[in-house]
C-alpha positions in Angstrom: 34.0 63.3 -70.1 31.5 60.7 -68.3 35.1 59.3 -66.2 36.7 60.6 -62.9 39.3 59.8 -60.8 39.3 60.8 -57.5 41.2 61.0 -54.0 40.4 62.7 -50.5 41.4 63.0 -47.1 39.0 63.8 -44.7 37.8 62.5 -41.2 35.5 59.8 -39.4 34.0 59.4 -36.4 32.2 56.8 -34.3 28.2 56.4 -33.4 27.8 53.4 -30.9 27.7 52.2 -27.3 30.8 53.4 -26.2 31.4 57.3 -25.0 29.2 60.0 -26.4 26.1 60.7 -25.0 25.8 61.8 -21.3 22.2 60.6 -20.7 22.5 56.4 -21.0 19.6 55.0 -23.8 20.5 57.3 -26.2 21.9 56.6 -30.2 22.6 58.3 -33.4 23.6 61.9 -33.3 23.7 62.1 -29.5 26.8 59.9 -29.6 28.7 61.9 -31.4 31.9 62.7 -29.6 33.9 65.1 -31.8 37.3 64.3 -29.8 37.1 60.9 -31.2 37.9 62.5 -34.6 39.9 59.9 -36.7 41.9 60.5 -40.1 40.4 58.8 -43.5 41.9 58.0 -47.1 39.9 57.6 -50.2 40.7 56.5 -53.8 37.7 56.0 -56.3 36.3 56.9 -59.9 32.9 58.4 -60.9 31.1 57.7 -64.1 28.4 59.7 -65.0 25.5 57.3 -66.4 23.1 60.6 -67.5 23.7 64.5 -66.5 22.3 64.3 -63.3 22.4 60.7 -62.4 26.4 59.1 -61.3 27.4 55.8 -60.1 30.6 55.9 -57.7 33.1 53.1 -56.5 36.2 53.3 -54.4 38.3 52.1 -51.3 38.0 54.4 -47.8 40.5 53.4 -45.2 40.6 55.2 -41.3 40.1 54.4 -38.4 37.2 54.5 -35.7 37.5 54.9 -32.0 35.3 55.3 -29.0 36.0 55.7 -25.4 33.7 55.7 -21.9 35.9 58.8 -20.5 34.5 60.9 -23.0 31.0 61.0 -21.4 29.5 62.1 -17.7 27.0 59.5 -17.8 28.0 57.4 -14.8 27.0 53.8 -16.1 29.4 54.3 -19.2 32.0 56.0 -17.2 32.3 52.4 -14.5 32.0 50.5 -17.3 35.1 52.0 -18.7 35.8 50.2 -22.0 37.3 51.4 -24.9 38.2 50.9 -28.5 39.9 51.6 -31.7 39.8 49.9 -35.2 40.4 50.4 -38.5 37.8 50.8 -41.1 38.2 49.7 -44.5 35.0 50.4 -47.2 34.0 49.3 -50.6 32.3 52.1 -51.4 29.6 52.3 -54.2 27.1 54.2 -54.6 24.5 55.9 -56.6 24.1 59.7 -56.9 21.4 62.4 -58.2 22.7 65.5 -58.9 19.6 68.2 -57.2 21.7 71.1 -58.8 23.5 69.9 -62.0 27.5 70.8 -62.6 28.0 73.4 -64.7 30.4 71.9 -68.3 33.3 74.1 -67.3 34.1 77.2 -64.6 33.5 79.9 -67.0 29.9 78.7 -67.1 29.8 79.1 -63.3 30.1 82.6 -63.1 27.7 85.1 -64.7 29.0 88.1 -66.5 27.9 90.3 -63.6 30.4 93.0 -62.2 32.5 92.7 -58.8 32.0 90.9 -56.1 27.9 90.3 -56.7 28.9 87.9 -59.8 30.8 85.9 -56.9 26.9 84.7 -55.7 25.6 83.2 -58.4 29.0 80.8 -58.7 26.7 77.7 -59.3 27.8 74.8 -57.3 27.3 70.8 -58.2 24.8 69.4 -55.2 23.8 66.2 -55.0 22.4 63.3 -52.6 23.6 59.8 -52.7 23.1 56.3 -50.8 24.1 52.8 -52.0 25.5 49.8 -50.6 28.7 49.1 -48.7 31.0 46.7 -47.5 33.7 46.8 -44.8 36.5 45.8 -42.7 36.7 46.4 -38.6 38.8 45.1 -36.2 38.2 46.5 -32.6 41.3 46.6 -30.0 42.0 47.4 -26.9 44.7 49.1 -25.3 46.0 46.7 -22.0 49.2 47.3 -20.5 50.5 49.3 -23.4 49.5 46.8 -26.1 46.4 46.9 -28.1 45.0 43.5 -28.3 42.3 42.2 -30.9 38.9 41.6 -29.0 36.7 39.8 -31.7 39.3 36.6 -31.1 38.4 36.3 -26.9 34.6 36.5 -27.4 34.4 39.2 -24.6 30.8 38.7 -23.8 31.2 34.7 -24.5 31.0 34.5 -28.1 32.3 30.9 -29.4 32.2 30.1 -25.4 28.5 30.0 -24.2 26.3 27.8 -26.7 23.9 31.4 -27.2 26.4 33.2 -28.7 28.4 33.0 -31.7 31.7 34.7 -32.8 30.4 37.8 -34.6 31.8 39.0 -38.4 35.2 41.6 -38.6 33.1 41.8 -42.0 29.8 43.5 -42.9 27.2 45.9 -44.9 26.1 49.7 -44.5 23.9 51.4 -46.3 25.7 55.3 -47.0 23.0 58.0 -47.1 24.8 61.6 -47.4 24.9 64.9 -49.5 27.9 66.3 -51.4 29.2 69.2 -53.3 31.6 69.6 -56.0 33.0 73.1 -57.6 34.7 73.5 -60.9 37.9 74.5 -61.0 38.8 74.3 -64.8 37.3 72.5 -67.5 39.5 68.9 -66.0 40.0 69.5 -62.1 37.3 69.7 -59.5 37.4 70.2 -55.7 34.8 68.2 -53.7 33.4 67.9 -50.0 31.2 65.0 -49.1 29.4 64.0 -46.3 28.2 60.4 -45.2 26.2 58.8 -42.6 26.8 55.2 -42.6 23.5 52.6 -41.3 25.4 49.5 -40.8 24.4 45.8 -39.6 26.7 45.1 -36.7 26.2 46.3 -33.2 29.9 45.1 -32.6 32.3 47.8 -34.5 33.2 48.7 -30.6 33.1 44.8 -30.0 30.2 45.6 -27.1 26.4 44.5 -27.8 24.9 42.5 -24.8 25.8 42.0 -21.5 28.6 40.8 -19.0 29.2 37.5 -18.7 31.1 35.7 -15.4 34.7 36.0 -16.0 35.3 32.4 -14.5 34.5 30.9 -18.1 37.6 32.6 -19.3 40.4 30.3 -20.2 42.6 33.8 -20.9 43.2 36.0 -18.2 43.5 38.9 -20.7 39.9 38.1 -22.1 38.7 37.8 -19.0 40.0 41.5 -17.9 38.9 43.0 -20.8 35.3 42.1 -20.0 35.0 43.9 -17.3 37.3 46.7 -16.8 35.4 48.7 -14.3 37.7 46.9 -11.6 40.8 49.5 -13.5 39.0 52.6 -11.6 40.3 54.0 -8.7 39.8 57.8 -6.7 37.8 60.0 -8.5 38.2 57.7 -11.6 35.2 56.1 -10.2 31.8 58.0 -10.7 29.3 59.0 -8.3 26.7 56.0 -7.2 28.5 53.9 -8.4 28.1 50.2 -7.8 29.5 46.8 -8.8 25.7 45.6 -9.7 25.9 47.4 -12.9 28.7 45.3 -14.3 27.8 41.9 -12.7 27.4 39.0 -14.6 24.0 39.7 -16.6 24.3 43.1 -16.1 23.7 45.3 -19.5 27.0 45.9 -21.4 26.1 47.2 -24.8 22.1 48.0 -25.9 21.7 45.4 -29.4 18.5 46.9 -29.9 20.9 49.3 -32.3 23.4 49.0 -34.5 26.6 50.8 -34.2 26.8 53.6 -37.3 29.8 56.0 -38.6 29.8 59.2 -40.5 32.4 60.2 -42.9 33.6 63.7 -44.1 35.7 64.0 -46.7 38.0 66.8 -49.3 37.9 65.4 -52.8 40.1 66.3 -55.4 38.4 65.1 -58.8 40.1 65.0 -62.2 38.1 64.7 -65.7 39.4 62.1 -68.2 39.3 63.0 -71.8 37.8 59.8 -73.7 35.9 58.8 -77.0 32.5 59.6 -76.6 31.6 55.7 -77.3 28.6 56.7 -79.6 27.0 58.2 -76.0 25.3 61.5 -77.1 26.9 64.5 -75.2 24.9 65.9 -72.2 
């Protein structure tokens, strides 16, 4: 029973330039913002290539979101962009099993009374990474609509000659550990987690810096560079001052990429095949 299909619903969430961390030049875990949760989809099969060793392919669909009112740092909070997008993955990877899954549940279990035979219930571990491909569109909500940034070339991509209309498609390299318990001999329940090392700094469609919006031919392009000019009150943070979205000014930091993490509950069913002259594990 090399074969598995399997589905999951789980969650996702956002590692880049926009919200998270309170201290500004900070990246990877210190952007996570755990109110910009977002729901994820999975589909996929397993086949096991050797007892320990499985190659994995499948299609995760959520979305990603980030916002600058999510964190005290006041140079995030005037710049005051936000995002959401969809994310859609080819998944495939490659995974090594550190504790090796037991043929059946009554293998699990040792014949030890009451609740101690509970602790040894031997769980599959194992590590993965491999080699993705996805799908992101970043939006913006103005005036109760959310409009597709990548198409205005908010910093001046496809306007000024340095910079070039980035990809809605790219590449991440998954690097993440998962768990799978048997349930009977055909049904398994999984949990999986992901970090995702991708090579786009423009999932939340901000990398460089502000341009001047005078060499907007759309007004709505031209407001969705700069949105700091939105803030009024107490909306506008302490020290605050219009030098740090000027043209020139830093929008985004493209010394790193963006990056996404997904968590996911599998469900994982066994199908019954012909061994295919493949010796049994």
């Amino acid at each position: 029973m090399r074969y598995e299909i399997i589905a999951g619903l789980g969650a996702t969430n956002f590692l880049g330039e926009l919200g998270g961390a309170d201290k500004i030049g900070t990246h990877f875990l210190n952007d996570f913002e755990i109110s910009q949760t977002r729901p994820l989809l999975y589909v996929g099969g397993r086949y096991k290539l050797y007892e320990r060793v499985a190659i994995k392919t499948g299609i995760f669909w959520g979305w990603l979101s980030g916002n600058d009112n999510k964190t005290k740092e006041p140079a995030r909070q005037y710049r005051n962009l936000s995002f959401r997008s969809p994310i859609v993955e080819w998944n495939n990877q490659i995974e090594y099993s550190i504790v090796k899954e037991p043929r059946s549940q009554k293998y699990s279990i040792q014949k030890v009374p009451g609740i101690t035979g509970l602790l040894n219930f031997k769980t599959n571990t194992y590590i993965f990474t491999g080699v993705n491909v996805f799908y992101f569109n970043p939006k913006a909500n103005y005036n109760g609509t959310w409009i597709a940034l990548q198409p205005l070339g908010t910093e001046g991509q496809g306007i000024l000659p340095t910079r070039s209309k980035y990809s809605r498609v790219s590449v991440s390299i998954p690097i993440g550990l998962g768990f799978k318990w048997v349930v009977t001999r055909l049904w398994c329940v999984g949990l999986e987690y992901g970090y995702r090392k991708t090579f786009t700094d423009y999932i939340d469609d901000v990398s460089k810096s502000f341009v001047d919006p005078g060499i907007f031919n759309d007004p709505v392009a031209a407001a969705l560079s700069n949105r700091s000019g939105e803030l009024s009150g107490n909306e506008i943070p302490e020290g605050a001052n219009a030098s740090w979205t000027a043209p020139g000014a830093k929008r985004g930091d493209s010394k790193y990429t963006d990056s996404y993490m997904f968590m996911n509950v599998t469900l994982v069913y066994k199908l019954r095949t012909s061994r295919g002259g493949r010796p049994m594990f």
